[in-house]
N, C-alpha and C positions, 0 to 999 in steps of 0.2 A: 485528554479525552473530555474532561467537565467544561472544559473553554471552546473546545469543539463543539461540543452538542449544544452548550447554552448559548453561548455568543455568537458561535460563527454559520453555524446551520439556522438559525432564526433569520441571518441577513438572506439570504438566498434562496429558503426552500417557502413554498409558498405555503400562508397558516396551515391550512389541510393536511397538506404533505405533511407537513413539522408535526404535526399530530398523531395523527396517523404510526410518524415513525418511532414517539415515544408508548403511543397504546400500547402494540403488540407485543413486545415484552415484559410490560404491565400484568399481560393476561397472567404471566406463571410467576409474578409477584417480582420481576426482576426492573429497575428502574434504571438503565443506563445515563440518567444526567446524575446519577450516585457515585460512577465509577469516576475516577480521578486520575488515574491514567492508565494507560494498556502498553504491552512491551512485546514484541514477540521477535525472538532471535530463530537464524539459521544458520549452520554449518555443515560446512560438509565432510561425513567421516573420513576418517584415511586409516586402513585403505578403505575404500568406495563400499557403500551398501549393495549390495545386490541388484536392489532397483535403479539402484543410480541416484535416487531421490535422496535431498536433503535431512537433514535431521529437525524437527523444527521444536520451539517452546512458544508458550504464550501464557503472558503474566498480568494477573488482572488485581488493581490495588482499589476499593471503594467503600463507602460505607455500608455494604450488606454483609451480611454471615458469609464465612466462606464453607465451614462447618454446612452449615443450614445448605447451600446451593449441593454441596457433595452428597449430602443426604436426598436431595430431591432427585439427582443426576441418578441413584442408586437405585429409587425408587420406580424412575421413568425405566430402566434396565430390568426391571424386574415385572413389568407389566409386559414384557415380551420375553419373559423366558430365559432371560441373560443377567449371569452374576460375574461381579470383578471378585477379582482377588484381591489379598491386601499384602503388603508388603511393607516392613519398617525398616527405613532407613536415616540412622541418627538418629534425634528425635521426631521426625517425622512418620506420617504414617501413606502411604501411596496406595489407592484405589486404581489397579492393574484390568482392562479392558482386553479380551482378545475380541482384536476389531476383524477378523476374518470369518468369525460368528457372528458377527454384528452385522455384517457386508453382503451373508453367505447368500446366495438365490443362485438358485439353478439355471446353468448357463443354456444360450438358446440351442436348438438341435445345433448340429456341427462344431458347435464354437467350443473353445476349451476354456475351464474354467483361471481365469487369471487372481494370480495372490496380490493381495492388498502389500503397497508400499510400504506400510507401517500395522505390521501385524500385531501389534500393541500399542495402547494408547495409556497413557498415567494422569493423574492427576494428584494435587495433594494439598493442603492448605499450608500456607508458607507460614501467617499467621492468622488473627482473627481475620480480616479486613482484607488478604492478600490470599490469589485462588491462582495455582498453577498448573497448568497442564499440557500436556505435549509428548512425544518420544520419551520412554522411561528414560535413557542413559544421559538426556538430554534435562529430563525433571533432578534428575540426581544433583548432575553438575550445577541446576542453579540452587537448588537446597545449600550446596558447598560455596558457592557464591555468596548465596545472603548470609553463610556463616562467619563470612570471612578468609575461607580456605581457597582451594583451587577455583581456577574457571571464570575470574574475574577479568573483563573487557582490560586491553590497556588503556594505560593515561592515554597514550594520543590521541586514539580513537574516542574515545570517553570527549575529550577537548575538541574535536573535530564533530563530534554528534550534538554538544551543548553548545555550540556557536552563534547559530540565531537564537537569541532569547524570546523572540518572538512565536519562536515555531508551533505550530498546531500538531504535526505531525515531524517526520524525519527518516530517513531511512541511512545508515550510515554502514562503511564496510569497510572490513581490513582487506585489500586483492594479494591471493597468493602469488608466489612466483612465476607458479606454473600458468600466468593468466593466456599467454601465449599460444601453450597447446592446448586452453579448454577452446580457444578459438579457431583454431586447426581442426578439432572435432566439428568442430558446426558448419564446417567446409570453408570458411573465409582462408584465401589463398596467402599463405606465408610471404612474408617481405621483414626482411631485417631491418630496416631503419624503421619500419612500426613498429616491430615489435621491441626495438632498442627502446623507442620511446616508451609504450606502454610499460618495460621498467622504469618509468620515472614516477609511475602512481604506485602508491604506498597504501592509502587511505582515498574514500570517498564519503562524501556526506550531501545529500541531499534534502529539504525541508522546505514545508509550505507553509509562511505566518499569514498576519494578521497586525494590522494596525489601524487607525483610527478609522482612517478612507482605503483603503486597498487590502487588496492580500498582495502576497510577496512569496516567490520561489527565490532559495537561494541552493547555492552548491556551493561545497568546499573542499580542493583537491589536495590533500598531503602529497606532494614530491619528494623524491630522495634530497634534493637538494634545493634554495634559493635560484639557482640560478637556471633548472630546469622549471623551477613556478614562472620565475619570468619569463622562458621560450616558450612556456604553453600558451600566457598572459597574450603574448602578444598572435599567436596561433588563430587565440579565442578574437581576439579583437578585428583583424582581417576578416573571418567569419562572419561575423556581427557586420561590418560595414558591409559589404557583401547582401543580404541579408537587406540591408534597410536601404539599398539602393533599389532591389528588387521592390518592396513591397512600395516605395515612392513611386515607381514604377506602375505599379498595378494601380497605385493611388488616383492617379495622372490619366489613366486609361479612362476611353467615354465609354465603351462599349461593354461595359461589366453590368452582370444583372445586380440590382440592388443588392442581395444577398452574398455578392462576390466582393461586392464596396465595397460593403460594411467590414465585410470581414477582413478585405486587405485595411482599409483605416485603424482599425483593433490592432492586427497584427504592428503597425508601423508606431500606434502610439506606444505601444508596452516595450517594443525595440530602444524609441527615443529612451525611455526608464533605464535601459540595462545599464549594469558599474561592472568592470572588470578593473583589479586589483589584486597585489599582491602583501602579504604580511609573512615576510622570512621564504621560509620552504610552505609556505599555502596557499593555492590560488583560491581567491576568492571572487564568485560571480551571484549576481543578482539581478530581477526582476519583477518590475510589479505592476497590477490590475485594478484598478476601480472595482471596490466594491457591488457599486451599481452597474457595472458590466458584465460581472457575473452571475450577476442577480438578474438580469434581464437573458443572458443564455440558457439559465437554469429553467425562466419561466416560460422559456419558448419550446422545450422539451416537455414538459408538464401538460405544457396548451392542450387539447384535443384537435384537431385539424378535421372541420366538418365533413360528414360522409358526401360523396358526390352524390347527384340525384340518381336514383338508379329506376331506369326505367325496366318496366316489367314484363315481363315477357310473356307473349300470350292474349296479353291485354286486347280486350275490344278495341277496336276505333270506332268513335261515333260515326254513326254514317251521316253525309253531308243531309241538309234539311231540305225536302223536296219543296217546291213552289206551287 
């Protein structure tokens, strides 16, 4: 999070912006180029919550109080009427929110009142410097995590989420068995030789760095086996040519608006960039951006784009000038 905000948001957001984005949490004394990194896990119960909704945590490690931030969180709670509860677990101590008080408003005529996914929320200071909060069952397990006890990531997944050293961000996941039928739910029609394949992932990691000139997207797939990393390798690779014949293609074309160029030239040069690769049972793929390519997307979203003239309605016409 500190390499993100200081280093990698200064290239691309324009001064203002970058400003702007650190004031506002200034206001309530909170300095986000403080924090030093941010962690937020999800899982999903078994059996299923009610909602259906995931269970989530989010872990904040930086140099403020974490003490001081619960006390303020307390405080803000308490200017509308609403007190947590506390709860000790271990040595910790958990400040327990019923977010269905929190959420409550009176639903419109007709409509019926809907319960909050997460009718409780927790928080609790991990240590000084480290602020956790999220689903109580969820804060518990990682109290037991930073102890040492249950609820600790595996190695592999652990090795597959620290793989780019570079990363700014990451997102990494263990896929259950049952990856199959959460896909059958979402309507996508069953076929056994996908779904044979999709047991081949194990593990997925995704992450966005940063290097001197570019940023970089990488992915990392754990397979059951070597020898399915290399059918996927090669899967990926068909793909990708594919892919950079089209955007040659578009390259090639006279008849594209500027803005359709541009974007097929981008798209073809970050193609040429891509590595697909294997290391044992891991496929590993990459890609990467000119810094100043991003920087120049970023700044074209920012732009303001001038109002058209707007003629006014009503308006007098001069009348022609008699002779």
């Amino acid at each position: 999070m500190k390499r993100f905000v200081s280093e990698a948001l200064p290239r691309v957001l324009p001064p203002a912006e970058y400003e702007k984005l650190l004031a506002e949490p200034q206001k309530v004394g909170f300095d986000v180029r403080g924090v030093e990194y941010a962690i937020a896990g999800v899982r999903f119960a078994d059996p299923p919550s009610p909602s259906g909704m995931p269970e989530f945590v989010v872990l904040l490690k930086g140099n403020f109080n974490a003490d001081s931030l619960l006390a303020l969180a307390k405080l803000g709670l308490g200017t509308q009427n609403l007190q947590s509860r506390q709860e000790t677990y271990g040595s910790k101590t958990l400040e327990i929110v019923n977010v269905e008080k929190l959420m409550s408003s009176e639903p419109k005529e007709g409509e019926e009142r809907k319960p909050s996914p997460y009718p409780e929320m927790a928080a609790a200071a991990l240590d000084a410097n480290t602020l956790v909060l999220g689903v109580p069952a969820y804060v518990r397990a990682t109290i037991d995590a930073a102890g040492g006890g249950q609820g600790q990531l595996r190695p592999a997944l652990v090795n597959l989420a620290t793989h780019d050293p570079q990363a700014l961000w990451s997102l990494s996941a263990e896929l259950p068995p049952s990856l199959p039928e959460y896909f059958k739910k979402l309507g996508i029609p069953a076929n056994a030789e996908i779904d044979n394949m999709i047991g081949w992932f194990k593990q997925v990691s995704f992450s966005n760095g940063m290097d001197a000139l570019n940023f970089t997207i990488r992915a990392a797939v754990g397979a059951d086996s070597a020898e399915h990393a290399s059918a996927l390798s090669g899967i990926v690779n068909m793909g990708i040519k594919a892919a950079q014949s089209a955007a040659e293609a578009d390259v090639a074309r006279k008849k594209l608006k500027p803005r359709e160029s541009e974007q097929a030239r981008m798209a073809l040069s970050a193609l040429r960039t891509f590595t697909n690769r294997t290391e044992g049972n891991t496929l590993l793929l990459g890609v990467s951006v000119p810094q100043r390519t991003v920087a120049a997307i970023v700044l074209k979203e920012f732009v303001k784009k001038p109002a058209p003239a707007a003629t006014r309605r009503g308006a007098r016409r001069r009348a022609p000038r008699r002779k």
